[in-house]
C-alpha positions in Angstrom: 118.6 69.1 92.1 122.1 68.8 91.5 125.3 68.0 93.6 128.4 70.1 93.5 131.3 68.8 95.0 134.0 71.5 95.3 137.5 70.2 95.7 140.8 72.5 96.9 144.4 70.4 95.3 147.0 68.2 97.1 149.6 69.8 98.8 152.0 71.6 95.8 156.0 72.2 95.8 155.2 75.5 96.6 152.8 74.8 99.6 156.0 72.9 100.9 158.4 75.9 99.7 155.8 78.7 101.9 156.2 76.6 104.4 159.7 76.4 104.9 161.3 79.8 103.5 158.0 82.2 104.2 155.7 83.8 101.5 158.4 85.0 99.7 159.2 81.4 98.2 155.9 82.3 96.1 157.6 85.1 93.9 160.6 81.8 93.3 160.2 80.9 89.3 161.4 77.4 90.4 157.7 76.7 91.2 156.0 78.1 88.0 152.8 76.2 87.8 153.5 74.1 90.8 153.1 70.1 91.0 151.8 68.0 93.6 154.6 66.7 96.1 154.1 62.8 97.2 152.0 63.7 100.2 149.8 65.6 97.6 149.5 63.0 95.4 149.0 60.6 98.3 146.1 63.1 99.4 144.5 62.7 96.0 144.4 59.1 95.7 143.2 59.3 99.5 140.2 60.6 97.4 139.3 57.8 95.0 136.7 55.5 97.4 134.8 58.7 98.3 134.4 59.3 94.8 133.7 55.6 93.5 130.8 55.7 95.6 129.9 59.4 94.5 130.5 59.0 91.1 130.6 62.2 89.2 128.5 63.2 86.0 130.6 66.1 85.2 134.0 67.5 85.6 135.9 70.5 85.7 139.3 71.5 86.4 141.3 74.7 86.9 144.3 74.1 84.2 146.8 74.4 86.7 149.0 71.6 87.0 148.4 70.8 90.9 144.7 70.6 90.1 145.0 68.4 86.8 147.1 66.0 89.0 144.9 66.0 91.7 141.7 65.0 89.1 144.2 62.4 87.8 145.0 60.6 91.2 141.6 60.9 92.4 139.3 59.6 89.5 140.1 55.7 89.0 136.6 54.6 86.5 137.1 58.3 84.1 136.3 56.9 81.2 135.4 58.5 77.3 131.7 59.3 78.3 132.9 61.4 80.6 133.4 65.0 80.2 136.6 66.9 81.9 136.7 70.2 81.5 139.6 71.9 81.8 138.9 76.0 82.5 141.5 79.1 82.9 138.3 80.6 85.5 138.9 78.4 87.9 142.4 79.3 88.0 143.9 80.6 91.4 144.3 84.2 91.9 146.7 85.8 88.9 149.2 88.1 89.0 153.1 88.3 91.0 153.1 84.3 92.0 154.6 82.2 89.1 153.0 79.0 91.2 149.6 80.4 89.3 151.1 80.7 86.1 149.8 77.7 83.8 151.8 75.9 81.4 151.3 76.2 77.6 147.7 75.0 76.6 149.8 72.4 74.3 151.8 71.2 77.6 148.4 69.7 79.6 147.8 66.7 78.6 150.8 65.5 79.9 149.7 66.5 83.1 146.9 64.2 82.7 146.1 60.4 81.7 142.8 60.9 80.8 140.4 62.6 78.2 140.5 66.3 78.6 138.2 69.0 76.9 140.9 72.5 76.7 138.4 74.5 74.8 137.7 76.7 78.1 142.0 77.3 77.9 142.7 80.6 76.5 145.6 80.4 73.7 147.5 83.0 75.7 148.3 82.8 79.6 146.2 84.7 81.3 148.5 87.0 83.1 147.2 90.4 84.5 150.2 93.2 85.0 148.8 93.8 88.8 147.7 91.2 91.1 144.0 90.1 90.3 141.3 91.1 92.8 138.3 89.5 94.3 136.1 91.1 92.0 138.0 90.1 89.2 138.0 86.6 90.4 134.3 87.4 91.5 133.3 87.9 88.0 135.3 85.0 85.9 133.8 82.5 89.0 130.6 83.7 87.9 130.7 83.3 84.4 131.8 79.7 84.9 129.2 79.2 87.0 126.3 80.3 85.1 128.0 78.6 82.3 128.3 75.4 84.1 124.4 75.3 85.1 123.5 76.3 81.3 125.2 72.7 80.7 123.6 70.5 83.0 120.3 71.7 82.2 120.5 70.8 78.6 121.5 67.2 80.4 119.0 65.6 82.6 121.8 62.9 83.0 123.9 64.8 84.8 123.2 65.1 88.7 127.3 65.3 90.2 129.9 68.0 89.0 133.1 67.7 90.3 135.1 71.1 91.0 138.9 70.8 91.1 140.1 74.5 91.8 142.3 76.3 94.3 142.2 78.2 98.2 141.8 81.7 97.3 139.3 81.4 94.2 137.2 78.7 96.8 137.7 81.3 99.0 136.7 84.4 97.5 133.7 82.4 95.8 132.0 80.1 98.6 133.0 82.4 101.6 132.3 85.9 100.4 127.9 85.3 99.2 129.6 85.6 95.6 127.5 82.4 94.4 123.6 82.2 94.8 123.9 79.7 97.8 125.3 79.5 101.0 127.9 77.0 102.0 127.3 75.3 106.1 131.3 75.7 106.2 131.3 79.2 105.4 134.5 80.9 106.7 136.6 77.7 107.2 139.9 77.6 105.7 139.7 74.8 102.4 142.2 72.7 103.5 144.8 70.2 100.9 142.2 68.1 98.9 138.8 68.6 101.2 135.7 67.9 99.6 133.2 70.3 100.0 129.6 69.2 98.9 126.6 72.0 97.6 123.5 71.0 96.5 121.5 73.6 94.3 118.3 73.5 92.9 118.1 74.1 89.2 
């Protein structure tokens, strides 16, 4: 058995932006891949005893800033043993909002102070013309997710995975029966920087 903790970002520049001037402060460049704002980076490091005593085996991240800086405020004992793995699929929902519009693959580890795997970071931005759909998002969740369990079976040392990803991909994946297990908090909004825990069976 295994523990997945699945964890939403600090509140973003353009969580702030939404908030003040309405939806349409989404479609503003300004906030191309947003960053955490002080209360978001307060809300990460808000993070760091729950996860010295829950220390994780394995990392991913979505390669959007806000979650990279999230990961980076949250995680105090990350050391070289320890594998981050940055991954476009856990990316938030593509398409119209330049807040979900990563930086250049070269531009993320200055995002980070830590040791970063990029290999799962597509060259090119992954951009659709149209707005992505739940299936879409449905089907790249997925295939990190199968992925991710091909990995820690190969490694009996690895018993925590940390998830640092985004609403509307936690959404569409915990809240919709798109992963083979059921979450008790199904429904429930993800709010900034919860901590969501799943424990599977391998």
């Amino acid at each position: 058995m295994i523990t997945l903790y699945f964890v939403r970002h600090g509140q973003a520049s353009h969580n702030i932006a939404a908030e003040m001037f309405g939806d349409y402060a989404y479609f503003d460049q300004i906030y191309r891949d947003a960053e955490l704002t002080e209360k978001g980076i307060a809300q990460a490091k808000g993070l760091q005893l729950f996860f010295k005593r829950n220390p994780p085996d394995l990392i991913y991240s979505s390669s959007l800033r806000r979650c990279l800086q999230t990961l980076d405020n949250s995680l105090i004992n990350v050391n070289n043993t320890h594998d981050i793995i940055v991954d476009d699929r856990l990316i938030e929902r593509c398409g119209q909002h330049p807040c979900n519009k990563r930086s250049d693959k070269q531009e993320l580890h200055n995002f980070i102070n830590k040791p970063i795997n990029i290999e799962n970071v597509n060259e090119t931005i992954p951009w659709p013309t149209k707005r992505e759909t739940n299936e879409e998002i449905i089907q790249r969740g997925r295939e990190w997710y199968y992925n991710m369990l091909n990995l820690v079976r190969e490694n009996n040392n690895i018993n925590r995975v940390v998830i640092y990803t985004h609403y509307e991909f936690l959404d569409t994946m915990l809240n919709n029966s798109s992963l083979p297990f059921s979450s008790k908090e199904n429904g429930k909004p993800f709010s900034n920087c919860e901590v969501r825990e799943i424990k599977i069976d391998l």
